[in-house]
C-alpha positions, 0 to 999 in steps of 0.5 A: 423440726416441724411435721406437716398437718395432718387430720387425726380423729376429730382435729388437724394435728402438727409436731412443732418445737419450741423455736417454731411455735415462738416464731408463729406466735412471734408473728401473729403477736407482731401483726395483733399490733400492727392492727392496733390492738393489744396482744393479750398475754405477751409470748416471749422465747427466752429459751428457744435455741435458733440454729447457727444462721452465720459463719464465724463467731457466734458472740464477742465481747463476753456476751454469753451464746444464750444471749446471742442466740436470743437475738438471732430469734428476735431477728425471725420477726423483726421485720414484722414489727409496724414501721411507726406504732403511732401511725399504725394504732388507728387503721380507719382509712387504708386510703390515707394509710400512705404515712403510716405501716403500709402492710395496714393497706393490706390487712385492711384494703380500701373498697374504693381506690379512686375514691377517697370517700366511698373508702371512707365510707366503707372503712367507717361501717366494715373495718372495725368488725373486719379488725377484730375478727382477723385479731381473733384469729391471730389470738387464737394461732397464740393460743393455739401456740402456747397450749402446744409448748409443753407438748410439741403438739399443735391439735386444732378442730374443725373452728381453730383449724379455721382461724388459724388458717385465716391468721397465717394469711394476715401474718403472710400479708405482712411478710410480704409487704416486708419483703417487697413482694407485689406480684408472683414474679417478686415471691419468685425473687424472694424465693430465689434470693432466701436459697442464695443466702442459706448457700452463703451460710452454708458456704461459711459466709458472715452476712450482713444485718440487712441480708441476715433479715432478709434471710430471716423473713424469707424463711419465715414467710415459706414456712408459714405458707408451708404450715398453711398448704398443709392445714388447707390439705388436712382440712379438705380430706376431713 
């Protein structure tokens, strides 16, 4: 179980384990795409263990509990992924992106919203330098990921521990958008809505697919705030 940042010696330091690093790196990978640039080095989970998220049987039809509890970590990210790659390679306009992945609107916001071709403009001349570097910063939250594997410990400096805090607002973002979430009132919902459906779980209740993703996004994006409020916290007291 994860243990919140806290500042040792010259670095932010976190305990992680095998399913919550994949879940983070999961996440800043699905977002690398989403922004239309390869993700370098694909970070796979083949033996994360996710804790039972249903009530019932785990597998059916001979599949093995591996194979079951494989998909049940795609799940944590499956929301993530772009709605339509194609659309979602090229984010030049935010302005026109209405046909494209919608959460490109909010990694990329346009400078003018009445204005299609001052957004334009701005995209042409800030987008491409604004890409990358959010894309540096979701590479290094994967370095920063796969390092920590064989340790189960997350030590990042003064520069990582920045990036990192940048990647988890841009996979944030794309939660968010995922879930519906607009205004403080909809994280409210959101928040409401997760602790409901861990009751139903712990109630013994079978959720259905699109309730097992919600579950699933809901945890996510509070863990990834939490990870966030305390690599803040820890940067501020060093």
């Amino acid at each position: 179980m994860a243990r919140a940042f806290r500042w040792e010696g010259d670095a932010a330091v976190a305990h992680l384990d095998e399913l919550e690093l994949e879940a983070l790196a999961d996440g800043a990978t699905a977002v690398i795409t989403i922004l239309g640039e390869e993700p370098g080095a694909a970070v796979t989970g083949t033996d994360a263990v996710l804790p039972e998220l249903s009530g019932g049987p785990t597998s059916s039809g001979g599949a093995s509990a591996e194979d079951d509890l494989h998909a049940r970590f795609e799940a944590l990210t499956a929301g993530l992924t772009p709605s339509d790659p194609e659309l979602a390679v090229d984010p030049v306009d935010p302005a026109e992106l209405h046909g494209g992945d919608p959460a490109l609107s909010r990694l990329l916001p346009a400078a003018h919203t009445s204005d299609v071709a001052a957004a334009r403009d701005f995209a042409a001349l800030a987008h491409d330098g604004i890409r990358a570097t959010k894309v540096a910063n979701l590479r290094a939250l994967v370095a920063a990921c796969e390092r920590s594997r064989e340790s189960g410990v997350m030590a990042l400096n003064p520069r990582e521990a920045r990036q990192v805090m940048a990647a988890f607002t841009d996979v944030r973002l794309v939660l968010a958008d995922r879930l519906g979430i607009h205004e403080d009132h909809d994280a409210e919902r959101v928040d409401a809505q997760t602790s409901e459906l861990i009751r139903a779980v712990e109630r013994g209740e079978t959720l259905s697919d699109a309730d097992e993703v919600a579950l699933q996004l809901g945890i996510h994006h509070g863990f990834v705030g939490w990870m966030q409020e305390t690599l803040v916290e820890a940067l501020l007291r060093h």
